[in-house]
C-alpha positions in Angstrom: -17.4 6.4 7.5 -17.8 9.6 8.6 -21.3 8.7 10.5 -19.4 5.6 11.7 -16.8 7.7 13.3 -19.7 10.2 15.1 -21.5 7.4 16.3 -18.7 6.0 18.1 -17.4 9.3 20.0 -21.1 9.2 21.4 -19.8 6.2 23.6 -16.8 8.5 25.4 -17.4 8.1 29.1 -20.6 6.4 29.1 -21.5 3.3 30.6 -23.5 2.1 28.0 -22.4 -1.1 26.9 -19.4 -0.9 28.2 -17.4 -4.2 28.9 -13.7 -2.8 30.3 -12.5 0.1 32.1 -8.9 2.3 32.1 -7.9 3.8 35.5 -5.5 5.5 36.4 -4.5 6.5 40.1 -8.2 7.4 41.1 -9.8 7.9 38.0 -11.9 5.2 35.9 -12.8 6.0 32.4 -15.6 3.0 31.0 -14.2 2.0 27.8 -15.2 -0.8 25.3 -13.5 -3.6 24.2 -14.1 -3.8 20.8 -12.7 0.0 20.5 -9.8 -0.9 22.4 -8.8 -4.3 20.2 -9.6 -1.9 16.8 -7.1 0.6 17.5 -4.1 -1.3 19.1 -2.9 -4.8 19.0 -1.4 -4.4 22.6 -4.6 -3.2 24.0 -6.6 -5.9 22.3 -4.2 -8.5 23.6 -4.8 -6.8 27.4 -8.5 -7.1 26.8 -8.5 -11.1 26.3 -5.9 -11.8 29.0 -3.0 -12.8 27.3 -0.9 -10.9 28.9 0.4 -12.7 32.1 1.6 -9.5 33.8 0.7 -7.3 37.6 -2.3 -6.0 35.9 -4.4 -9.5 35.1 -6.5 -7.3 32.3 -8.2 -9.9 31.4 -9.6 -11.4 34.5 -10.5 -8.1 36.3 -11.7 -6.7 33.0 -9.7 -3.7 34.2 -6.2 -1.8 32.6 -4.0 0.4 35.0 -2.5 3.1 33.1 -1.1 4.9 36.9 2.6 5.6 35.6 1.1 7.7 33.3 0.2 11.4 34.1 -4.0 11.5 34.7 -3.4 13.7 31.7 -1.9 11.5 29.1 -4.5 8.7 29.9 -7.5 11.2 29.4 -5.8 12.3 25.7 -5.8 8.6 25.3 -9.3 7.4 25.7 -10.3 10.4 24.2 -8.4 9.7 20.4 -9.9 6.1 20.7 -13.3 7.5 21.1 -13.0 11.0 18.6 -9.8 10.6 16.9 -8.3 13.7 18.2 -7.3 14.8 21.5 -7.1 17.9 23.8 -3.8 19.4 24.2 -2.4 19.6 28.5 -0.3 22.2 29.4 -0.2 25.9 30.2 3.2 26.6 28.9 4.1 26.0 25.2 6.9 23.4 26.1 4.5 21.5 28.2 2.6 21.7 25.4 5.2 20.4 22.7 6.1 17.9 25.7 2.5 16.6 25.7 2.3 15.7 21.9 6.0 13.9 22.6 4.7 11.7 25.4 2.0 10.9 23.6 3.9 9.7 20.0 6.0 7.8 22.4 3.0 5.9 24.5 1.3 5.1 20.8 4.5 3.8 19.2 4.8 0.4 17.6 6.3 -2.4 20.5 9.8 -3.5 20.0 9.9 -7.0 18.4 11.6 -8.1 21.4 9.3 -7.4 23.3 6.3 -9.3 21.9 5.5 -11.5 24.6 3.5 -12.6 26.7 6.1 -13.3 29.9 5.5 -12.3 33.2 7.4 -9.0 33.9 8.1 -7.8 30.4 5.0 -6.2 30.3 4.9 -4.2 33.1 7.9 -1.6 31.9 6.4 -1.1 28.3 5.5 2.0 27.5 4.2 1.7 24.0 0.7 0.4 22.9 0.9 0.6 18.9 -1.5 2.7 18.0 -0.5 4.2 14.6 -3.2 6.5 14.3 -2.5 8.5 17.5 1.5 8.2 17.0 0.6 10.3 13.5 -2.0 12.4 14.8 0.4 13.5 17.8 3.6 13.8 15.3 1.8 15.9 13.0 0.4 18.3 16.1 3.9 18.6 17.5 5.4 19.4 14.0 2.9 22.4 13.6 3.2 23.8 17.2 7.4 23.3 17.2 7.5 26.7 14.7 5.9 28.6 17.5 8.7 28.3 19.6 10.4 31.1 21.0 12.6 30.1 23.7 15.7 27.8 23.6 14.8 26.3 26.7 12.0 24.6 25.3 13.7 23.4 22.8 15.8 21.7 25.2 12.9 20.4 27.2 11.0 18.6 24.9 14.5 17.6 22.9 15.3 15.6 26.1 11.7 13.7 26.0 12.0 13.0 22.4 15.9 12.0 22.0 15.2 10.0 24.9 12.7 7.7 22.9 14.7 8.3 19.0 13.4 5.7 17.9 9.8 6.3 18.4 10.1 9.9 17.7 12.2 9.9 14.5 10.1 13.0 12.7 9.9 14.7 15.9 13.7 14.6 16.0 14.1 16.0 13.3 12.0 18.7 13.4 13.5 19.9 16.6 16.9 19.6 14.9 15.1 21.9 12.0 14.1 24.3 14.4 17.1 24.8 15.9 19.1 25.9 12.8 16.3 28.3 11.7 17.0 29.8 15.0 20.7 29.9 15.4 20.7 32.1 18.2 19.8 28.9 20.2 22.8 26.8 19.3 25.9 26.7 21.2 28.3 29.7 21.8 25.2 31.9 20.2 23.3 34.1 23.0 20.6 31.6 24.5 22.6 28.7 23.4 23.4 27.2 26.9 20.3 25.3 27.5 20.9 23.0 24.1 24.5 23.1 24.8 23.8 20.5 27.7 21.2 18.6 25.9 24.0 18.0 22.9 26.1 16.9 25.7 23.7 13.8 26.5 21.9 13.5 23.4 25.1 13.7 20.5 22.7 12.6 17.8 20.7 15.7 17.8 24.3 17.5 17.2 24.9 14.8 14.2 21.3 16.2 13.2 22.5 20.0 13.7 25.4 19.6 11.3 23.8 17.8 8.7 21.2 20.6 8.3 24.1 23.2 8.3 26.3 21.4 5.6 26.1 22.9 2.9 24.8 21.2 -0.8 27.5 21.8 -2.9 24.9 21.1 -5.9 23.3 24.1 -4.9 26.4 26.0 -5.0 28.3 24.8 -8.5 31.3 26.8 -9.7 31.3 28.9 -12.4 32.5 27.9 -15.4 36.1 30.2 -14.8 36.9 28.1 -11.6 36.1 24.8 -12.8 39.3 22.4 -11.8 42.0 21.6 -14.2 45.2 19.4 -14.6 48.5 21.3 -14.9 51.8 19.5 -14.8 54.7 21.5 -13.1 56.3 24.4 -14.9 59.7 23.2 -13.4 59.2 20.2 -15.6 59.4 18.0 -12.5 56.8 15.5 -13.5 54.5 16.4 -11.1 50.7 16.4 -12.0 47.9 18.3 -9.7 44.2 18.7 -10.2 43.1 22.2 -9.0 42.1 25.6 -9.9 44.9 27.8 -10.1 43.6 31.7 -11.2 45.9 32.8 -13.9 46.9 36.7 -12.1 46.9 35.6 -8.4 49.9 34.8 -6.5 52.7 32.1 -6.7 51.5 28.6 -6.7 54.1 25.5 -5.5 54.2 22.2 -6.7 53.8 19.8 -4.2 56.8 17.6 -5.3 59.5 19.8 -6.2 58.2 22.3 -3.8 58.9 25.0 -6.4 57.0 28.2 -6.5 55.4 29.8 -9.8 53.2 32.8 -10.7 49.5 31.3 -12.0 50.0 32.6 -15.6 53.1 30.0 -15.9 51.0 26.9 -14.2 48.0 28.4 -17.0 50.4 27.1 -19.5 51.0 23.6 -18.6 47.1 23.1 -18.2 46.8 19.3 -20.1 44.5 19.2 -23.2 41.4 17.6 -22.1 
């Protein structure tokens, strides 16, 4: 497998029995069929000419990839040839950014989708390819702990809450990331930048909380403040479930509205 795989990155960029190319604004990168069709279904149908769309794959033996950055495209044919890519980007949210676009591009097509109609094809984005959509997950989950800033937090939350479900793991790591640093939530010091990301993207907030909230499995009671069932002192009728200290303060019933000290609720506690 392994010798498989070498022999094939040997192919990248060369001519050599090439049957297909990917372009991109001015750029042309020779590319194979066979590799195309092994890695993604949509590229495999683009290859035959099924697709009935602007491009006419098939006929011109050509696929235009311009509304993607020159970038993006190059990470592309690169996985399908090596099975990794290099990383664009100067600044570390560009960075996290890059890994974002490129889980999103190699995403599995919407069911709806799945057609061959003229138009449809020419707004999707995704090419299901589920080796790169790991690969570029799994890159962005180990550069995200690097993070320093809360604005870059916010930038790449808006790429990847803007494509939730093709991101799902990516969501949540931001989300994890942002309650390890609290300083970068809302009403903390460099909290402003995710404040207006919550503000458009709610479901990271929903996120947010549900990291905060506490287990209470973690946290059990000990065995002194474990709840009981008293009935009123007052001999109203009344019966409460709660945990009542004995030397605390007055407690009231909630029906006769009577107030008692904790030693005289201690002594209506019911026999379990």
């Amino acid at each position: 497998m392994v010798t498989f795989c070498e022999g094939i990155s040997n192919f990248l960029g060369s001519a050599d029995l090439s049957d297909f190319t990917i372009t991109c604004g001015g750029h042309k990168w020779p590319v194979h069929r066979l590799c195309l069709s092994l890695h993604s279904s949509v590229l495999a149908k683009a290859c035959n000419g099924d697709f009935k769309a602007r491009y006419l794959e098939g006929q011109q033996k050509t696929y235009d990839f311009s509304e993607y950055p020159k970038e993006t495209v190059a990470a592309l044919v690169r996985y399908l040839y090596n099975f990794d890519y290099e990383v664009h980007g100067e600044e570390h949210g560009q960075r996290m950014c890059f890994h974002v676009a490129l889980a999103i591009m190699a995403d599995k097509v919407p069911k709806a989708f799945d057609d061959h109609e003229e138009g449809i094809f020419a707004d999707m984005r995704q090419y299901d390819i589920p080796g790169l959509k790991t690969l570029a997950t799994e890159k962005f989950q180990a550069t995200v702990d690097e993070t320093q800033h809360a604005a870059e937090l916010a930038e790449v939350a808006i790429v990847a809450y803007g494509a939730e479900a093709a991101t799902k793991d990516i969501c949540k790591a931001i989300a994890t990331q942002l309650v390890k640093h609290e300083s970068s939530l809302p009403g903390r010091e460099e909290g402003e930048p995710i404040e207006t990301v919550l503000q458009d993207y709610p479901q990271l907030a929903v996120e947010i909380i549900k990291l905060m909230r506490p287990k209470v499995s973690e946290y059990p009671r000990p065995p002194e403040c474990v709840e009981k069932i008293y009935t009123c002192p007052m001999g109203c009728g009344a019966k409460l479930k709660a945990y009542i200290p004995n030397n605390k303060g007055d407690y009231t019933c909630p029906k006769c509205g009577q107030d008692r000290w904790g030693q005289n609720w201690a002594r209506c506690v019911q026999s379990s």
